[in-house]
C-alpha positions in Angstrom: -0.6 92.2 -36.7 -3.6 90.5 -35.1 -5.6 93.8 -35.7 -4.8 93.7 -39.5 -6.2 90.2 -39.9 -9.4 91.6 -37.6 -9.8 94.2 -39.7 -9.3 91.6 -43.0 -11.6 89.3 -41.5 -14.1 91.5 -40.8 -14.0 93.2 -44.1 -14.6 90.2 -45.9 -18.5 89.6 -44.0 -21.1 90.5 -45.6 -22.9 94.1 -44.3 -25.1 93.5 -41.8 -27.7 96.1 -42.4 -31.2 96.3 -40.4 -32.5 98.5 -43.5 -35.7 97.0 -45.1 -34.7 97.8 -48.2 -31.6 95.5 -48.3 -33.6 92.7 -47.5 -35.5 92.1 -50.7 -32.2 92.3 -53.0 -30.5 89.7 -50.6 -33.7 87.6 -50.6 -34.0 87.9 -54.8 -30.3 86.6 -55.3 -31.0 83.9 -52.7 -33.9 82.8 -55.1 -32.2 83.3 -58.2 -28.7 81.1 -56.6 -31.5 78.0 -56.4 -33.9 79.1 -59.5 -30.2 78.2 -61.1 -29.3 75.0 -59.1 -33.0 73.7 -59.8 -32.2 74.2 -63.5 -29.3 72.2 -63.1 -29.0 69.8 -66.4 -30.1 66.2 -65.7 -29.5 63.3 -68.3 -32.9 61.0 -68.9 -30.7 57.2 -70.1 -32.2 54.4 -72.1 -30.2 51.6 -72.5 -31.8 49.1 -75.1 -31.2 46.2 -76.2 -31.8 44.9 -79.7 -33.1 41.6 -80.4 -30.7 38.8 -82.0 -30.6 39.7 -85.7 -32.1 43.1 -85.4 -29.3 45.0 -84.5 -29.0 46.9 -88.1 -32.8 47.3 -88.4 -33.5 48.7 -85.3 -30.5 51.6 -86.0 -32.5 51.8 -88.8 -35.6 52.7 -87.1 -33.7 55.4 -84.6 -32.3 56.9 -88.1 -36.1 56.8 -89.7 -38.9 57.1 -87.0 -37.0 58.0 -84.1 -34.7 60.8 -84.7 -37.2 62.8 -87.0 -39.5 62.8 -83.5 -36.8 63.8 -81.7 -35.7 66.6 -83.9 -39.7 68.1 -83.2 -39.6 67.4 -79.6 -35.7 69.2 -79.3 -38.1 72.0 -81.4 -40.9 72.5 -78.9 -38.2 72.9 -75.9 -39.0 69.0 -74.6 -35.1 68.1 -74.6 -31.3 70.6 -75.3 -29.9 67.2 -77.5 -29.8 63.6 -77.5 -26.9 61.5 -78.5 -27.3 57.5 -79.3 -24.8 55.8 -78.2 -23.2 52.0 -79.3 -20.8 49.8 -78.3 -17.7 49.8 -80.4 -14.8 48.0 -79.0 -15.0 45.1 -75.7 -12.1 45.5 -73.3 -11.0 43.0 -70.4 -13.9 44.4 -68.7 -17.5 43.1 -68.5 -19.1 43.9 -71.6 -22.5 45.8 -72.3 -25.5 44.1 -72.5 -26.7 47.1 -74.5 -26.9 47.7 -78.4 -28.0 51.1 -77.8 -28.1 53.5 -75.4 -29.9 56.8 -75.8 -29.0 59.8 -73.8 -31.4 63.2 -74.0 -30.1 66.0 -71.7 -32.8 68.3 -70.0 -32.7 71.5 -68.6 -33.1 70.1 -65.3 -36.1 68.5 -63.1 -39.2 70.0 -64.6 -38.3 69.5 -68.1 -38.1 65.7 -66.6 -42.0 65.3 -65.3 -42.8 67.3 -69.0 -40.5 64.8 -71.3 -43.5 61.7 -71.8 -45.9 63.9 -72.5 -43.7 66.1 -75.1 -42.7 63.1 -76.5 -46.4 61.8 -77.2 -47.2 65.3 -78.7 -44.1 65.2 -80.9 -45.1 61.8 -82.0 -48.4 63.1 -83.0 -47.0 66.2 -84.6 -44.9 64.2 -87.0 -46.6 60.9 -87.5 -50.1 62.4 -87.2 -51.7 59.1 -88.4 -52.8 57.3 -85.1 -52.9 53.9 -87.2 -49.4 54.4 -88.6 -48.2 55.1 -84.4 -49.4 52.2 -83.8 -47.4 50.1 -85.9 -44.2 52.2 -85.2 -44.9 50.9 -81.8 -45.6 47.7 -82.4 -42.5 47.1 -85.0 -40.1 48.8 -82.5 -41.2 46.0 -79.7 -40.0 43.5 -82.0 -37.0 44.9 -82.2 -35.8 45.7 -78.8 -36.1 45.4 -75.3 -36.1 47.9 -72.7 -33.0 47.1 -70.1 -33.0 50.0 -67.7 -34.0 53.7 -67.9 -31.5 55.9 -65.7 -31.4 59.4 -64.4 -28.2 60.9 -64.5 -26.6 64.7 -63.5 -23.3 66.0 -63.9 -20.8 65.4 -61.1 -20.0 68.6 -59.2 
């Protein structure tokens, strides 16, 4: 009996071979294993908050300036999707001191350092007025305030 499981255990390890040319297949799927764990998704979270009485207009801004950008920079490969988020219904617990909370999922670390920058070249894409950017800025800092940004990946 204690040969069988020997000859089990032993089965089940990988081939030891001292050939060079097994070396550079083992090594590839090594590199590919992390190429696939760096490209792990990570979430990039805003959570906003709008300013007393601007609640509806600043939805309305995410609906009319923002989303629009989005829909470019999802386009050009800056983002996979982005879902806006809003509280609906306050429970026993503490309740959110958000109004909106925007979540844009990225292929994983390196589409993180890219996201600003193809943001700003979305932006100029489809408001290509720099005047009119201006003023989408301006107007949305009136409207809201920036709470916290968060970086988030799934739980494995």
């Amino acid at each position: 009996m204690r040969n069988v499981a020997l000859v089990m255990v032993f089965s089940l390890l990988p081939f030891a071979s001292s050939s060079q040319a097994a070396r550079p297949a083992a090594r590839g799927q090594t590199a590919t294993a992390a190429g696939q764990a760096a490209e792990r998704p990570v979430y990039l979270v805003y959570y906003w908050r709008a300013r007393p009485g601007k609640t509806a207009e600043y939805s309305d801004y995410i609906r009319t300036v923002a989303e629009p950008i989005d829909a470019d920079a999802r386009k050009a490969g800056v983002f996979e999707e982005v879902h806006t988020y809003t509280p609906a219904i306050a429970t026993g617990a503490p309740g959110a001191d958000w109004t909106h909370m925007r979540v844009f999922r990225l292929k994983g670390y390196a589409a993180l350092d890219r996201f600003s920058q193809g943001m700003d070249e979305a932006t100029r894409r489809v408001v290509p007025d720099a005047a009119q950017r201006s003023r989408n800025s301006q107007h949305a800092a009136e409207m809201r305030d920036l709470l916290r940004q968060e970086i988030w990946q799934e739980f494995r």
